[in-house]
Every structure is written in C-alpha cells, then in structure tokens.
C-alpha positions, -999 to +999 in steps of 0.1 A: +234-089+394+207-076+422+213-090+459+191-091+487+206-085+521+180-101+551+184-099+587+158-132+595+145-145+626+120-122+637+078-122+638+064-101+607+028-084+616+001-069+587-017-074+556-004-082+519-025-077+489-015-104+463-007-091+428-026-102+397-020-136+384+017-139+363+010-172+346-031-159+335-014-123+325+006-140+297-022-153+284-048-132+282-021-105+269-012-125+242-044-132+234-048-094+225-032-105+195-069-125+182-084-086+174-078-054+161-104-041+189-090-026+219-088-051+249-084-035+289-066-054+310-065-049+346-045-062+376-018-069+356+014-075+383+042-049+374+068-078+372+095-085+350+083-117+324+047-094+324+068-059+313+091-080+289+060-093+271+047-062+267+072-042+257+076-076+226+037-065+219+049-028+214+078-036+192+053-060+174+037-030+165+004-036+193-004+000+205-005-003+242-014+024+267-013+029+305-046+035+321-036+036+358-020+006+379-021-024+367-043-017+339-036-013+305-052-016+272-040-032+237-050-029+201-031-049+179-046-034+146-018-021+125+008-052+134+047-055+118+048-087+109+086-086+094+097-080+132+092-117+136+120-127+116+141-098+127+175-104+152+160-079+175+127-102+183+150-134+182+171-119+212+139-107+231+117-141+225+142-160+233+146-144+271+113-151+283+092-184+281+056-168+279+067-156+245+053-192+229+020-178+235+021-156+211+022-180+180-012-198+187-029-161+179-009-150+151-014-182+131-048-177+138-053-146+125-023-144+101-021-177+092+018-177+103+035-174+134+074-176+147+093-177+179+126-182+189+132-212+213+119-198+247+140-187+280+125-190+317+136-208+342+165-237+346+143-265+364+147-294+337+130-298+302+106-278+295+090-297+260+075-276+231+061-307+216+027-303+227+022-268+216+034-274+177+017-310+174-023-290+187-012-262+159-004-292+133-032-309+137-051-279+132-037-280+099-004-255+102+027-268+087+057-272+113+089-259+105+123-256+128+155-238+120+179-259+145+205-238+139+191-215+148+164-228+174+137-207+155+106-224+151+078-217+132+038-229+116+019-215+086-010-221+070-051-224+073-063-236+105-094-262+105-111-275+139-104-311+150-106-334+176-070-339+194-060-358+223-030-332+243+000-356+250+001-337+283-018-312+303+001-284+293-014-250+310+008-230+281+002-257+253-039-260+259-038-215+261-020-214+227-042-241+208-071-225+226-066-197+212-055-211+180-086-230+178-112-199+181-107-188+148-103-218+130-130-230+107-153-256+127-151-274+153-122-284+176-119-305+207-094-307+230-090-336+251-068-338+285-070-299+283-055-282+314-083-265+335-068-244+358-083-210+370-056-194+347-073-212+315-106-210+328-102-167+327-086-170+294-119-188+280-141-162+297-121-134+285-121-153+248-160-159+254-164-120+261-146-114+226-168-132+207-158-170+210-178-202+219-157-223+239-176-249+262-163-271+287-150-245+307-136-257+341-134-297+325-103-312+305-130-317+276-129-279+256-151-279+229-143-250+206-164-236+178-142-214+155-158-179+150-147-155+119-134-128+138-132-116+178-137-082+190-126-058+225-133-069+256-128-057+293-107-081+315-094-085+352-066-106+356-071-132+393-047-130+420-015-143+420-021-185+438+014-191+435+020-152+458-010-163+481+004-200+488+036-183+493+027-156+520+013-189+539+045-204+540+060-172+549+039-167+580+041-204+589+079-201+586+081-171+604+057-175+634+040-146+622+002-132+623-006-126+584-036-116+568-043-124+525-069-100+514-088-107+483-077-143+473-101-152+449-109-180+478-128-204+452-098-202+428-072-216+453-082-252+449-068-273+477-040-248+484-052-235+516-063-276+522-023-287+513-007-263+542-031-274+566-022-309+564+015-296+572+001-283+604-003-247+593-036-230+609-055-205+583-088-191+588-110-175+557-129-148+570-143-134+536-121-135+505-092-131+531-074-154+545-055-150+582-032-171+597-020-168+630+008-167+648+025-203+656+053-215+678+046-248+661+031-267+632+031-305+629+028-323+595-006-353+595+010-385+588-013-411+568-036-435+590-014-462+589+014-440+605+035-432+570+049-402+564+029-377+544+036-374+509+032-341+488+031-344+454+022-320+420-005-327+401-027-314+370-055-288+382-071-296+406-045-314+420-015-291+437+002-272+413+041-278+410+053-237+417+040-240+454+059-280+461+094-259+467+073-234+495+064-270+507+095-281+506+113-252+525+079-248+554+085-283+558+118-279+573+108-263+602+075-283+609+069-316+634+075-344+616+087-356+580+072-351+548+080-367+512+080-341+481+078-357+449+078-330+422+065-349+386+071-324+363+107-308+362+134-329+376+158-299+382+139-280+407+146-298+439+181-290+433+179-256+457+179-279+484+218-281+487+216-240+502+187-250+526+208-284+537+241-256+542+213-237+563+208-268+586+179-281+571+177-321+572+169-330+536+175-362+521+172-355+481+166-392+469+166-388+434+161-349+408+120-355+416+124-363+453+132-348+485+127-362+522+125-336+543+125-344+584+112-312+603+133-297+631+098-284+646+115-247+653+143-262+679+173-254+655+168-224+637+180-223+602+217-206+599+222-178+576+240-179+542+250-166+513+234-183+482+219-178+444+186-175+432+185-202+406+148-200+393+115-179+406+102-204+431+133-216+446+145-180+449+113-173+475+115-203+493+147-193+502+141-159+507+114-172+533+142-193+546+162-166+553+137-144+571+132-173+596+168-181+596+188-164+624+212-140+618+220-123+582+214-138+548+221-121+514+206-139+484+223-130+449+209-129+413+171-114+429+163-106+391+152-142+395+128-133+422+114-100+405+107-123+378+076-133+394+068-111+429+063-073+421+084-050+444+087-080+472+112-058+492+087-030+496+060-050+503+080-074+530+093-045+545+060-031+552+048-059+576+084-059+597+109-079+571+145-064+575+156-067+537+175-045+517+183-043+481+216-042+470+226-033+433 
C-alpha cells in the first residue's frame, strides 16, 4: 500500500495543465467497441481505472496501439468473445466500475454482453438498475448469476421511448450507445447531459450515428446498421480543474489552470466564488490569486450558504468533498448536502482530527463552520478511502502545518495522473513512499 509523506503549510507558485477527462475516457473507449474501424483517441490521462480498461480491451482481444502521450488508437475487429465468461475477465471487471460500459456496445453489436458486478469506490450504493432496465427495454433479455454477481443481457435490440429512473451519466452512456445500433428509433428521457455525454454523442455522431438532443435530457437516437473510425480528443479533467481551485484557495497560493475547456465547467468556477474564492479567466486559463482570506456569501436573508449536488448543469457531486475540505478554512459556515452517495462525507472524521469544525448531521450532510485561516489545520496520519476524499485531504494536508502522510494513495492515482510530480513542480513538499 503507496503512502504519501507531505510537509504542508507553505504558498505553491506555477501552472498545472489538467489531464484529459477520467469519467469521458471510459466512455468513449468503450465505445471503440461499436466498430471494427480503427478509432484515435487523444488526451487520454495516464491513470489507473483508464490503464485497467484498457489493458480489459486488449485481453478482449481489441488491438490497441500507443501513438504518443495520451493518444492511442483501437480496433476491436477480431474480438474473443469466450473471455467474457472466463475467471480471468471476472477478476479484472469486477476491480473497476467503468467496466459496465462495456455491455451497452457489445449487445449492440453482438447481441450479448456480460460483466461481473463492478468495483470503484466505497461511497454508498452505487445501483445498476438503470443500466439493465434501458438495455431491456430495448428488447435484451436480463439475466443475473447471484452467486456469482455476474450479470448479463442477450438478444435483438429495437429503439423505444424510455423514461431513465435516474440521471445516470454511466446508465444514459451505455444505453446510448446501446441504442445507436438498434433498429429504429429510441428516446431517452431524463438523460444525463453533461460535457462527458455530450463528447460521447459527438464522437458517436462522427462514427456514423444520428443522435439529436445533444446538450438536453431529451436524446433522440436513430439506430444506424453499422459505425465506422473516428478521430477523438478526450476534454479536460472538471473534477482536476475544480480541484487545483480548492488547492490554491486552501493554500494561499498564486495558480494558474491552462486550457480548461472554460465553456465545459458549468457553474464550477461560479460555485468557489460564492465560497469567497477569487478566479480570473483570462483565455481558456484560469488564475487565481494569492489569498490570505476567502469568506463564504451567505443568502439574503442572512442563512448560511448551502452547497448541494445536482444533475448537469447543476454542481456535480465529485467536487462537493473539495467543497467540503476549502470550506474549513473559509469566513463563515457553509451546509454540504451530498444527494447521491450517502457514504462519502464519511472522510470528515480525519479533517475533524485535523481541527476542522464539522458537524456531520446525518451520511448526506455536513456543517462545516470556517476557521478563516486563524487555526491552521494539524497534521495527521490518515487513509485514502475513495478518489475524491483522498485529494481533499491531500489538499488538507498541504495547508495543514507540519507533516502529514496519507496511506493507501493507489486511491488517489486512481483518478490524478502522476499528482506528486506535478505538485512538486509548483513548490508541494510530497514524497512517495512504497
């Protein structure tokens, strides 16, 4: 188990480049699956989930090559289609989450499609339903092995109109792409619409598809005989972006974003600033200065601000535990009410043992009341329990005073490519520590 050692409490200086999108490079990779064309791929982040799903491709028997950084190509045109029953692909599926994208384009095209029940992270329940009930009412059959949490559809796909129970980003990617070779029509209803899903029906558009809709929670889908190659460049990472803001506001340091894909980021950049954090765009980039302090905007009446997840293009749950963490060190109090997973406040016991004043009122909410930079946070030792806690308290731990070490980092390099290196290069003292 990796462990990061981090002297904290002093100013970071420079630029960071954030990587390509994680949750968009599942998709569209899986969607390689929809042709036996070639399909290039570039910016894709060099992180763990993204290397795991591609090596699963390459076992799959999808002949992948390297073209240079971050860009590769796939041509899934000679597929082994026994692997998916093999013990080898039950152990690998069942280690990483984005592997349930990989059914939506295999029934498609095969007319069958298996996965083991999906890893990730520990933050709560993470459903399935919506995913099998969009490929059943395409017409697949369902089937589940529950002793053996294997789970499976087969058969002829025909469009439809469907209603999706919830605005599943992973659940609306996989019928999606289900859906674009499925004979007639489909509509999908309550459809996620988040920059991720909007690229995905681009690059699906570019093979050959006819989705419309794009950008609305209305997709209308046309199903198309077959889909060809395509060229395709993945966004930059939101989730890195909205947590290199929290880093510099934590930090008091001068940071510059280059390249953020400003018109994908929603009301990210609009979110901070309400916690008092000053950010500039100048370009694509984004700057943020130095600050001694930041103060949180309470509502007119005088109530405390509440920040809370919501569906695109409401704020997106990853960034609420960045929230969370800024907000101890801000003017003021703050309520974070995360919807959707009601284990991932449960970090906030390491940042309370830090000195942070957190009130956790219930597994979805935390009240957090701002020690506005007078008491620095302590340093620790702590675990990295999931991808986005494990940042916000690495950022933690850079402002906290003193040393920190953070165990199980494999957590972090889950999502953030080489986040040592890069930290280090702007004036973070962290080391990694087999």
């Amino acid at each position: 188990m990796g462990t990061f050692q981090i002297t904290g409490g002093k100013k970071l200086k420079g630029e960071l480049v954030p990587q390509g999108a994680k949750n968009e490079a599942l998709q569209v990779i899986c969607a390689t699956l929809l042709t036996s064309e070639k399909v290039t791929i570039s910016n894709i982040p060099d992180i763990v989930d993204v290397n795991k799903l591609i090596d699963l491709l390459a076992d799959l028997g999808v002949r992948i090559q390297r073209q240079g950084p971050g860009t590769y190509s796939f041509q899934a045109d000679d597929l082994n289609l026994g692997y998916l029953e093999s013990p080898e692909f039950k152990e690998k599926g069942s280690s990483l989450r984005g592997s349930i994208m990989i059914v939506g384009p295999l029934l498609a095209r095969f007319g069958k499609g298996f996965i083991p029940k999906p890893g990730g992270d520990k933050i709560g329940r993470r459903r399935l339903d919506t995913h099998f009930i969009g490929f059943q009412k395409l017409g697949a059959k369902f089937r589940y092995k529950a002793d053996e949490s294997f789970y499976g559809v087969e058969g002829e796909l025909t469009g439809t109109d469907m209603l999706l129970d919830e605005a599943s980003v992973t659940g609306t990617a996989n019928i999606l792409m289900a859906a674009a070779l499925a004979k007639g029509t489909t509509t999908i209803y309550n459809a996620a619409c988040e920059p991720y899903i909007q690229q995905l029906c681009k690059m699906l558009n570019s093979m050959g598809a006819k989705i419309t809709g794009i950008s609305s929670n209305l997709l209308t889908i046309e199903g198309v005989d077959e889909l060809g190659g395509c060229d395709h460049r993945i966004l930059p990472d939101m989730i890195e972006i909205g947590s290199w803001i929290g880093l510099a506001a934590m930090t008091g340091s001068e940071i510059t974003i280059k390249d953020v894909s400003y018109p994908d980021l929603g009301v990210i950049p609009s979110t901070f600033q309400k916690m008092g954090i000053k950010l500039e765009r100048r370009g694509d980039d984004i700057f943020i200065p130095s600050q001694d302090h930041y103060e949180i905007s309470n509502y007119i009446d005088g109530s405390i601000l509440t920040l809370a997840d919501a569906p695109w293009p409401g704020f997106t749950p990853d960034l609420l535990s960045i929230a969370l963490v800024v907000a101890t060190q801000a003017r003021g109090s703050v309520l974070i009410h995360q919807k959707m997973f009601e284990s991932r406040l449960f970090f906030v016991d390491k940042l309370i043992d830090m000195g942070a004043q957190i009130i956790l009122c219930d597994p979805h909410r935390a009240t957090i009341i701002g020690l506005d930079n007078q008491v620095p946070l302590r340093a620790t030792t702590m675990t990295s329990p999931d991808i986005r806690a494990g940042i916000s308290l690495l950022i933690a731990a850079l402002s906290a005073e003193g040393t920190s070490t953070i165990h199980n980092i494999e957590q972090i390099d889950r999502g953030y490519q080489n986040i040592d290196e890069r930290l280090r290069a702007i004036g973070a003292e962290i080391v990694r520590l087999d």
